[in-house]
DRENPA-3360 file (N, C-alpha, C; in nm, 2 decimals, always signed):
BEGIN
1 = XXXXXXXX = +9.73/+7.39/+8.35/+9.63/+7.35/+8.45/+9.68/+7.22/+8.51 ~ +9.65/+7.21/+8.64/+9.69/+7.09/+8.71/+9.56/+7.03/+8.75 ~ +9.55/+6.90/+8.75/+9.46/+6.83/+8.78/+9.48/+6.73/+8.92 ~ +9.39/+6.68/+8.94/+9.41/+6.56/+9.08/+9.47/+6.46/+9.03 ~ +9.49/+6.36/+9.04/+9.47/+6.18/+9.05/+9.39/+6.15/+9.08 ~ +9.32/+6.19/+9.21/+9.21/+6.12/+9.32/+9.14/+6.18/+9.37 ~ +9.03/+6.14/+9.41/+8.97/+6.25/+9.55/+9.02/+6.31/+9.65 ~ +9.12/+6.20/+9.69/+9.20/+6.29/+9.84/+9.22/+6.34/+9.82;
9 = XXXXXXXX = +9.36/+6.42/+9.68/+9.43/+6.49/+9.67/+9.39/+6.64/+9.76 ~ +9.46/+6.71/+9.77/+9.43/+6.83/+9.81/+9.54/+6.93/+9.78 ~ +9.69/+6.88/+9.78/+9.77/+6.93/+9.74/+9.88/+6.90/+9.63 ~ +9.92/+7.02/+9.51/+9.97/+6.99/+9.41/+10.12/+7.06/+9.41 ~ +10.23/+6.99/+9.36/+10.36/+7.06/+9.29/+10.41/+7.06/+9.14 ~ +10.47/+7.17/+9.15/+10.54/+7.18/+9.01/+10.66/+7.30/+8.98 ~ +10.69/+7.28/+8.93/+10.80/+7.36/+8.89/+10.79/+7.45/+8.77 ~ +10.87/+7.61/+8.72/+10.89/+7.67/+8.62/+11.03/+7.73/+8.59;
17 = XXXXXXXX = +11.06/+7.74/+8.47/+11.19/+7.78/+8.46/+11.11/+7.93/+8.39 ~ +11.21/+8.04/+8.41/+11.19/+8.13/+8.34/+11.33/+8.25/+8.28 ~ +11.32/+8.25/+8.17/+11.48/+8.23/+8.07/+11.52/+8.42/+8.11 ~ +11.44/+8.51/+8.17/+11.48/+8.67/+8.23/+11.47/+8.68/+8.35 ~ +11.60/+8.73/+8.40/+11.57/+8.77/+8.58/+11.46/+8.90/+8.59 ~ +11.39/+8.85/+8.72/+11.31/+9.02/+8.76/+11.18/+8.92/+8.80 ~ +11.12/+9.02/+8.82/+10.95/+8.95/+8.90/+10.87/+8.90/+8.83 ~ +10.86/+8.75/+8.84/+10.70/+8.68/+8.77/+10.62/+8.67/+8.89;
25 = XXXXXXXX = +10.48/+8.71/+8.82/+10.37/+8.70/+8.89/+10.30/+8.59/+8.82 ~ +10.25/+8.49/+8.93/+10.14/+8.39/+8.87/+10.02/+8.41/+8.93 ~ +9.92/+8.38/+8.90/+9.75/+8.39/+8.95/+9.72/+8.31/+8.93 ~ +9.68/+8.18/+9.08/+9.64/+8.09/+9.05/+9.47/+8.09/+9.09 ~ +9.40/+7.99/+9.07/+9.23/+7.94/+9.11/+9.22/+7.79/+9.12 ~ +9.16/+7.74/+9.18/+9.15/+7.61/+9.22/+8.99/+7.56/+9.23 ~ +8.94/+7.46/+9.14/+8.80/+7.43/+9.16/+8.77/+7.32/+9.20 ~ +8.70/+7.34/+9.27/+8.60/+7.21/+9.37/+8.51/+7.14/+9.31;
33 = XXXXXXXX = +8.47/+7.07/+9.24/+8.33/+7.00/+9.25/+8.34/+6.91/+9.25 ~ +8.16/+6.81/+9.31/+8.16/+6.72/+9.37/+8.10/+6.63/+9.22 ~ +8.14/+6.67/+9.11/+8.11/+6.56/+9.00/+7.97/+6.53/+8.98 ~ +7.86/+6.59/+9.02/+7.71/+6.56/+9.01/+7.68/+6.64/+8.90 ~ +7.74/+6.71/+8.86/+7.69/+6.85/+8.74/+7.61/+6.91/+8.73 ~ +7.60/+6.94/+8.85/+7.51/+7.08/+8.92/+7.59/+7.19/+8.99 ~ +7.52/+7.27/+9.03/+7.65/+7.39/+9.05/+7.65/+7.41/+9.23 ~ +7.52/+7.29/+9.28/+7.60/+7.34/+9.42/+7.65/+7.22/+9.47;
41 = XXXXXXXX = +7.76/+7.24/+9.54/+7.84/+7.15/+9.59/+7.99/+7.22/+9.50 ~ +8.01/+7.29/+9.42/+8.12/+7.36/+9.35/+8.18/+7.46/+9.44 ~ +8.27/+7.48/+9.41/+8.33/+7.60/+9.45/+8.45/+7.68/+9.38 ~ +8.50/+7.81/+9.38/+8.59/+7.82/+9.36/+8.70/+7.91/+9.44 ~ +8.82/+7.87/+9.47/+8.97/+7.94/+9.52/+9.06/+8.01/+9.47 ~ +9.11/+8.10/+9.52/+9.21/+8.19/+9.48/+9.34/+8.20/+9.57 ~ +9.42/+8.20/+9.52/+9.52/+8.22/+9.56/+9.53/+8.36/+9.67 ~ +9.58/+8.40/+9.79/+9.59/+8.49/+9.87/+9.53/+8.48/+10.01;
49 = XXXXXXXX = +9.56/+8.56/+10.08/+9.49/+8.62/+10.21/+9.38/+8.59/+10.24 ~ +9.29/+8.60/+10.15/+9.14/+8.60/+10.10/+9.12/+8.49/+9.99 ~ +9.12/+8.38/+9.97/+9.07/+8.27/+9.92/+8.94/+8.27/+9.82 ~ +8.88/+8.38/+9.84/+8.76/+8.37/+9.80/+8.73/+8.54/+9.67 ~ +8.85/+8.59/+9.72/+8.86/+8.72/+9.63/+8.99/+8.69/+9.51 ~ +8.95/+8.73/+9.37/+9.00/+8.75/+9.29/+9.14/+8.80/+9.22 ~ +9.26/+8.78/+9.16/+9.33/+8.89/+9.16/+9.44/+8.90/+9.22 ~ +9.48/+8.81/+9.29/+9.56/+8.83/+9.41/+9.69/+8.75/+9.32;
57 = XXXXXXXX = +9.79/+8.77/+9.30/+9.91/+8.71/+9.24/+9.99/+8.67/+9.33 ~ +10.11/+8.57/+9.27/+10.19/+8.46/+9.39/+10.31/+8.50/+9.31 ~ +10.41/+8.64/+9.36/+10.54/+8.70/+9.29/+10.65/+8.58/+9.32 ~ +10.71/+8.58/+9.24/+10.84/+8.49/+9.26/+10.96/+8.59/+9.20 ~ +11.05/+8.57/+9.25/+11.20/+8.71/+9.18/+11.29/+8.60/+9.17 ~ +11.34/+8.61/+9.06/+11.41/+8.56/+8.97/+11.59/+8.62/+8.94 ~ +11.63/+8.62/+9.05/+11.79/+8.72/+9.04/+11.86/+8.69/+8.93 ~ +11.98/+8.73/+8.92/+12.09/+8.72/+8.76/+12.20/+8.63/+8.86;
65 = XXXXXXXX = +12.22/+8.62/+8.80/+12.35/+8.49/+8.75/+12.42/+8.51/+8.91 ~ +12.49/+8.62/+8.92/+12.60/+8.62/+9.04/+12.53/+8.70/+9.16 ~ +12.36/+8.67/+9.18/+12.29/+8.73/+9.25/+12.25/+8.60/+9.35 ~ +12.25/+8.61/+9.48/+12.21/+8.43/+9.56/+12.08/+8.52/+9.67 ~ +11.98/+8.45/+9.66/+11.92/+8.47/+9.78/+11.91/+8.36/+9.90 ~ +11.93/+8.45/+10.00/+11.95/+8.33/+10.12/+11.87/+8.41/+10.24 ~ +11.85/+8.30/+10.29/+11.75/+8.34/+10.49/+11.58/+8.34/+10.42 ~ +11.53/+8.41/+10.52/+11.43/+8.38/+10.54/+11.32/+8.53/+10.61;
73 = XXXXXXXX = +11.26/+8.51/+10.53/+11.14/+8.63/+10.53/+11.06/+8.58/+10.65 ~ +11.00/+8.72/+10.71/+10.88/+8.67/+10.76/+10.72/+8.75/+10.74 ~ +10.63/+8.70/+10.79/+10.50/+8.73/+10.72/+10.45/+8.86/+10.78 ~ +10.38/+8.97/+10.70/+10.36/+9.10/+10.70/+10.21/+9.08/+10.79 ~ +10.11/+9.19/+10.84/+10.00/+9.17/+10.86/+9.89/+9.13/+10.78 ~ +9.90/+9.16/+10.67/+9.78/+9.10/+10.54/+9.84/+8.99/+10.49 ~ +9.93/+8.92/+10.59/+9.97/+8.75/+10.53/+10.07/+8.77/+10.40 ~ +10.12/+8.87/+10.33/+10.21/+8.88/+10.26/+10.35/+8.92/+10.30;
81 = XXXXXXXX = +10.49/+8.83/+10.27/+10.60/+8.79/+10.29/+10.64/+8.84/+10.19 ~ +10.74/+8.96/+10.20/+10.80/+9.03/+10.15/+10.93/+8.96/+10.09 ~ +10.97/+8.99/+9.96/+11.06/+8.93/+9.88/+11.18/+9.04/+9.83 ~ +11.30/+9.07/+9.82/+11.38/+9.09/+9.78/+11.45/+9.04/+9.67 ~ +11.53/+9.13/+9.56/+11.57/+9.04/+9.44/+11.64/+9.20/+9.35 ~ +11.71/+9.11/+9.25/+11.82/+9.22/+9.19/+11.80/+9.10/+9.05 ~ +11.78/+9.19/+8.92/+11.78/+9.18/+8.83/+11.90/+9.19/+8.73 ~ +11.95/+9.26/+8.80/+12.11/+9.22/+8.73/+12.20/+9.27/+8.83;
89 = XXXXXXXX = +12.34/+9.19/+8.81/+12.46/+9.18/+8.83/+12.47/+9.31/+8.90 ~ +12.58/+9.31/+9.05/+12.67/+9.45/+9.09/+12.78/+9.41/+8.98 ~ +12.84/+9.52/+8.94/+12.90/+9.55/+8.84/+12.95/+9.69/+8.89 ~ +13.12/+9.68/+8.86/+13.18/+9.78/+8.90/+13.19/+9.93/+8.79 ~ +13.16/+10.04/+8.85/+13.12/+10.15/+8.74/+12.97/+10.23/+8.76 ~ +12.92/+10.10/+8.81/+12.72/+10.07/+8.76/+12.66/+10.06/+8.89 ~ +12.50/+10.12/+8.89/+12.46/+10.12/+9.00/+12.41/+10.02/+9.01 ~ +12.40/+9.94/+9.11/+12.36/+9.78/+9.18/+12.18/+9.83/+9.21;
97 = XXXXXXXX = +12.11/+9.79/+9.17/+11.96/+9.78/+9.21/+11.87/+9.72/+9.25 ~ +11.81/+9.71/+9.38/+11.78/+9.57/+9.46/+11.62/+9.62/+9.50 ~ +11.56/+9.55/+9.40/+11.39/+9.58/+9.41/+11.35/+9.48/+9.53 ~ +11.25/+9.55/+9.60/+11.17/+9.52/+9.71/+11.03/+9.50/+9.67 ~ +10.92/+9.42/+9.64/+10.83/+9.35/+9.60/+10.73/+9.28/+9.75 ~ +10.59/+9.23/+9.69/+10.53/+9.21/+9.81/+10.53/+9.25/+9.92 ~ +10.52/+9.39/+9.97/+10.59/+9.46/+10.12/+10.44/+9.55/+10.14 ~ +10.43/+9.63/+10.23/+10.28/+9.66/+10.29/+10.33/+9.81/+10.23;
105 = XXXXXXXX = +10.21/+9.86/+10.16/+10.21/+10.01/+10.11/+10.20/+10.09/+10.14 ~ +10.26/+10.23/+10.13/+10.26/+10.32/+10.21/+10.34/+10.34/+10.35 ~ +10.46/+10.26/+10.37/+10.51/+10.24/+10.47/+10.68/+10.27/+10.40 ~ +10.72/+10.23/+10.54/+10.90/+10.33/+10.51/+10.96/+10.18/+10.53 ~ +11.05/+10.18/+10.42/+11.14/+10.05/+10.43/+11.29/+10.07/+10.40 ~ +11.32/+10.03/+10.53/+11.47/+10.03/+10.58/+11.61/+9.93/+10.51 ~ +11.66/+9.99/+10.37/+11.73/+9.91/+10.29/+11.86/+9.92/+10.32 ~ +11.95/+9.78/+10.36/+12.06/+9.79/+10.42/+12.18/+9.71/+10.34;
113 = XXXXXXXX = +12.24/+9.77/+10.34/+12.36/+9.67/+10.24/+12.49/+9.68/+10.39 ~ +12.53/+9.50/+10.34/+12.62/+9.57/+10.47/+12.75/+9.45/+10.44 ~ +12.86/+9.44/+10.51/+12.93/+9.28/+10.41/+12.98/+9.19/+10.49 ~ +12.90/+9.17/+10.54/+12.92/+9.04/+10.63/+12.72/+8.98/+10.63 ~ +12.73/+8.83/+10.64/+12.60/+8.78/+10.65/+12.64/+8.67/+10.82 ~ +12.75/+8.68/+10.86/+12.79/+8.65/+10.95/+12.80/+8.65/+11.12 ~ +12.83/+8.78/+11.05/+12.81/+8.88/+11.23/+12.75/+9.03/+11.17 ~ +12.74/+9.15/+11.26/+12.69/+9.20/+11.23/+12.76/+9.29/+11.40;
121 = XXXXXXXX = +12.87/+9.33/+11.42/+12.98/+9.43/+11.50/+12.96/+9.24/+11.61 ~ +12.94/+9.24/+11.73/+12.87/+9.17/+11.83/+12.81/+9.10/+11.81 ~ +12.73/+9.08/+11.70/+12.59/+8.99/+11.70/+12.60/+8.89/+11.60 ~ +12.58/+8.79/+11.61/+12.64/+8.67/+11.53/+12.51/+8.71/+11.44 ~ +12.48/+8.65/+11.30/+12.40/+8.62/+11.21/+12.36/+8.50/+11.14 ~ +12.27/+8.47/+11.12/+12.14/+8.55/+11.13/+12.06/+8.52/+11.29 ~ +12.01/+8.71/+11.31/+12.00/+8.72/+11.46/+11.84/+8.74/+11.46 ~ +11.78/+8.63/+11.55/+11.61/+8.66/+11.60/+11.61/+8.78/+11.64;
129 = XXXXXXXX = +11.48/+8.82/+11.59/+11.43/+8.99/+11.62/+11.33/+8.92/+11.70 ~ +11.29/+8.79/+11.73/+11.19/+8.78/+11.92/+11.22/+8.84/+12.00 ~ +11.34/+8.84/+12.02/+11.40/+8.93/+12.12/+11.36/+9.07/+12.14 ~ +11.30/+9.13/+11.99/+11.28/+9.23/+12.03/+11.15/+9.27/+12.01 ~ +11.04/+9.15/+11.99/+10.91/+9.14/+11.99/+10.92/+9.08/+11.86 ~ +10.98/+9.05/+11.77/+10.91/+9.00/+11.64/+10.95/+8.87/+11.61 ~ +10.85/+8.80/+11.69/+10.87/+8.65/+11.67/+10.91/+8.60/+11.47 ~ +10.99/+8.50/+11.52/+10.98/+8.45/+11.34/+11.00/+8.53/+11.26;
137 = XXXXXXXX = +11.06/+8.64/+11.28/+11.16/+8.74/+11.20/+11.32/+8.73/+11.23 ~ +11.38/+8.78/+11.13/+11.52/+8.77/+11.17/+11.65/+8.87/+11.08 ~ +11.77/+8.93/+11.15/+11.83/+8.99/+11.01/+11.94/+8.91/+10.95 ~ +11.95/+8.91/+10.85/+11.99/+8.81/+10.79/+12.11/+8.88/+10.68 ~ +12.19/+9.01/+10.74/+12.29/+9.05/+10.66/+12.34/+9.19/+10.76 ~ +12.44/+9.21/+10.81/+12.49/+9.36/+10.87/+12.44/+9.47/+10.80 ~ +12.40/+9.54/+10.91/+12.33/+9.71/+10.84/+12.43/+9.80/+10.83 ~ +12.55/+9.80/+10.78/+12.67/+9.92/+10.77/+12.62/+10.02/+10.72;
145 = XXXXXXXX = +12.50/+10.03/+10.62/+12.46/+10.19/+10.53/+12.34/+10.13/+10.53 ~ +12.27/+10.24/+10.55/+12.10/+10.18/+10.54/+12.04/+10.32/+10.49 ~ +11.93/+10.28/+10.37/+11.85/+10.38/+10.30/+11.75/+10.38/+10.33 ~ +11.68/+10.47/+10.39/+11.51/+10.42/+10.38/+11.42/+10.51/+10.29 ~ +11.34/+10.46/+10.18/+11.24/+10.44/+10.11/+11.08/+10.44/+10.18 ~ +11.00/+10.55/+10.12/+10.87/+10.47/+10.14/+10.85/+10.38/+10.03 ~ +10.75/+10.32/+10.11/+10.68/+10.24/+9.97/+10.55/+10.20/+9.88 ~ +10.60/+10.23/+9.74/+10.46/+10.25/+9.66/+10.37/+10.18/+9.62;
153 = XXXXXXXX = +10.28/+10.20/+9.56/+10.21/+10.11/+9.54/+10.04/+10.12/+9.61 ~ +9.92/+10.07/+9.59/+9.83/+10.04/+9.68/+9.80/+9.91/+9.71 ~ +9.74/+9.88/+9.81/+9.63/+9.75/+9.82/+9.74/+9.70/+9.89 ~ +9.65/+9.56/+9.93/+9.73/+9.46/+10.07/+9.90/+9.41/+9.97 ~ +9.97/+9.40/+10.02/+10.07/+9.31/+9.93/+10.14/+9.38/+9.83 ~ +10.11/+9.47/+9.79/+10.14/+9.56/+9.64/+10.26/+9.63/+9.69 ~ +10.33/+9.63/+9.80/+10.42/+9.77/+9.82/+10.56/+9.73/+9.75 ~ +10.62/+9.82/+9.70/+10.74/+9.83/+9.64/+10.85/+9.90/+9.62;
161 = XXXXXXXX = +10.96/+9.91/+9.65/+11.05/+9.99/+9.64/+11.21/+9.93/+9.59 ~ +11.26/+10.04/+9.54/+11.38/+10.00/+9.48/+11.50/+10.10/+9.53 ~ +11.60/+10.02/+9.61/+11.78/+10.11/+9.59/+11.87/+10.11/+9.51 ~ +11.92/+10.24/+9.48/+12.04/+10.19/+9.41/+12.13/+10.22/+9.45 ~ +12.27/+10.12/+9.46/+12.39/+10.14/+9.52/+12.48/+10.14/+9.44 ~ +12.52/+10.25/+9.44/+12.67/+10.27/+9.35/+12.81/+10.16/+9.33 ~ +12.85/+10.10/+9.26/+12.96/+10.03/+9.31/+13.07/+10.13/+9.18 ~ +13.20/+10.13/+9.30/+13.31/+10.22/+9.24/+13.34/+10.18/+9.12;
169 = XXXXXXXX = +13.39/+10.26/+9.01/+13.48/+10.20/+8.91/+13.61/+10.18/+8.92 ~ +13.65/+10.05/+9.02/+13.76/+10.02/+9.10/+13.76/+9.90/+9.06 ~ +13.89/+9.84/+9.00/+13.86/+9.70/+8.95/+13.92/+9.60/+9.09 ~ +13.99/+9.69/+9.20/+14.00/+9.58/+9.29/+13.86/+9.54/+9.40 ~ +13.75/+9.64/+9.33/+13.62/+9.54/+9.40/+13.56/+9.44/+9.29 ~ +13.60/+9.40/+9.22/+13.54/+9.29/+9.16/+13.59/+9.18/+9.25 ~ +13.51/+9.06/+9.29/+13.50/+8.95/+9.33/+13.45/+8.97/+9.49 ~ +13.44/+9.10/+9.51/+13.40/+9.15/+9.64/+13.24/+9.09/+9.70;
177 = XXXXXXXX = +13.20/+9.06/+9.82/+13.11/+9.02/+9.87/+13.00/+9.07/+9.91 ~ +12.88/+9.14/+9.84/+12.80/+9.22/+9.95/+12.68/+9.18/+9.99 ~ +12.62/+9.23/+10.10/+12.52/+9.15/+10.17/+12.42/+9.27/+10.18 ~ +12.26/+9.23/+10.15/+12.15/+9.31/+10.13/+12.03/+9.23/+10.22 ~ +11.96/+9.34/+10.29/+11.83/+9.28/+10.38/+11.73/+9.42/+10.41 ~ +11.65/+9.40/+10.44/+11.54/+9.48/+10.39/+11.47/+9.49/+10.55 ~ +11.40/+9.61/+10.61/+11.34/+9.57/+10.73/+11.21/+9.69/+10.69 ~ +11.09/+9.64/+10.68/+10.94/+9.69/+10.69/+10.87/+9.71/+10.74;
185 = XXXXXXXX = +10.85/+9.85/+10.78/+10.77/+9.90/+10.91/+10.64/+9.86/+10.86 ~ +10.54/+9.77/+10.99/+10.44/+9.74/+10.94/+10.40/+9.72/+11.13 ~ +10.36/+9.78/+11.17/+10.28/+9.85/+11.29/+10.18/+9.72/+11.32 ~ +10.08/+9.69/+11.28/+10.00/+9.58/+11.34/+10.05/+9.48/+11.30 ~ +10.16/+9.39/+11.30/+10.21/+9.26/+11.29/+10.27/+9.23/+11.40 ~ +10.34/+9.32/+11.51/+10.42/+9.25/+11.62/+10.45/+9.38/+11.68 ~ +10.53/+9.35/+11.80/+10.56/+9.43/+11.91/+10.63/+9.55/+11.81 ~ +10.74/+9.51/+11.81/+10.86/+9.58/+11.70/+10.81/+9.65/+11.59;
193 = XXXXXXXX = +10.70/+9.65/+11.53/+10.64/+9.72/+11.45/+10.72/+9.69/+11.28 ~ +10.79/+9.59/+11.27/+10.86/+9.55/+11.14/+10.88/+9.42/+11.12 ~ +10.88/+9.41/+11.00/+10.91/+9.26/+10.95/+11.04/+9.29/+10.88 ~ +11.11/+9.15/+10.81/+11.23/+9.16/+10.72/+11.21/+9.04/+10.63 ~ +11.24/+9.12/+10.49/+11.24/+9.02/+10.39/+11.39/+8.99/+10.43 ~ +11.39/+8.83/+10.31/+11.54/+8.75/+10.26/+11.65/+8.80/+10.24 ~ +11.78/+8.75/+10.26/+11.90/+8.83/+10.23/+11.94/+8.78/+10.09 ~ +12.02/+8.90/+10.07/+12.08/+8.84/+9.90/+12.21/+8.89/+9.93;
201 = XXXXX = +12.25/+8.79/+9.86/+12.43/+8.81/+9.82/+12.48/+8.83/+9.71 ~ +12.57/+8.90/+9.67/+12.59/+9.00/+9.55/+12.75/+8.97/+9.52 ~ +12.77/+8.91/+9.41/+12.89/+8.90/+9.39/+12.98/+9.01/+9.26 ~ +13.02/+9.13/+9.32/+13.11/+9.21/+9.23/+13.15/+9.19/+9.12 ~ +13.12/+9.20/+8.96/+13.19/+9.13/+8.84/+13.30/+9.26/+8.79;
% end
């Protein structure tokens, strides 16, 4: 539990360490009262969309060791910002698996692995999708192979999906580079009809 200092306060930080890669979910609430010890003038907050509804969790992904996330998500129409993350290592032999979390349910998502975070043939990276209606979106890794997945799940925020990408049992890809970005068809948020989560970078062991 966090507490104030003061009356102003209004906003709090802190930090967690967590000792397994993969998705923690926190649920937070936040109470108001005005210290008279009566119940009106109280209130209580929740974390999500809806402030005032129950339930709603705040996912954080937690990658493995030689897993980096880099760039920048942007926000879905029910205000959830889709997250990308890999729980363990690409490893040569072994399928590489890169779960897709907080994304809009029941929709088709476009999973791209590609090896450059750079350029992308022509197009330098990371490239604004304004250009193509989707303000404050952006891709943030080359699409060379791209899977598309629906995604499961119900309710606002709940969508999920997972790829798996093969990596050879070739020991001259170990130390190899690869680059993963995510694009989510989600129809009432912008012109373009998709958002994109974060890029991750994947280093070959």
């Amino acid at each position: 539990m966090l507490s104030q200092t003061n009356d102003k306060q209004r906003k709090w930080s802190f930090s967690f360490s967590n000792t397994a890669p993969g998705l923690s979910e926190w649920f937070a609430v936040g109470l108001a009262a005005d210290g008279d010890g009566g119940r009106n003038g109280d209130a209580l907050g929740f974390y999500g969309p809806k402030g005032s509804v129950p339930g709603t969790p705040f996912r954080v992904f937690v990658n493995d060791s030689q897993v980096t996330a880099y760039g920048k998500a942007c926000v879905g129409s029910s205000n959830f910002t889709p997250i990308l993350g890999s729980a363990a290592n690409a490893t040569i032999g072994k399928t590489f698996k890169v779960e897709l979390h907080n994304a809009r349910p029941a929709s088709a998502a476009l999973g791209a692995l590609g090896v450059s975070d750079k350029a992308f043939g022509p197009i330098p990276l990371p490239f604004s999708l304004a250009v193509l209606g989707a303000a404050g979106c952006e891709l943030n890794a080359s699409m060379d192979i791209v899977q598309t997945l629906p995604t499961a799940g119900s309710g606002a925020g709940n969508g999920t999906a997972t790829w798996g990408w093969p990596i050879p049992n070739q020991v001259q890809f170990k130390g190899v580079t690869l680059y993963f970005t995510t694009l989510v068809v989600d129809l009432g948020v912008n012109k373009l009809g998709m958002i994109n989560t974060n890029g991750l970078k994947a280093v070959i062991q």
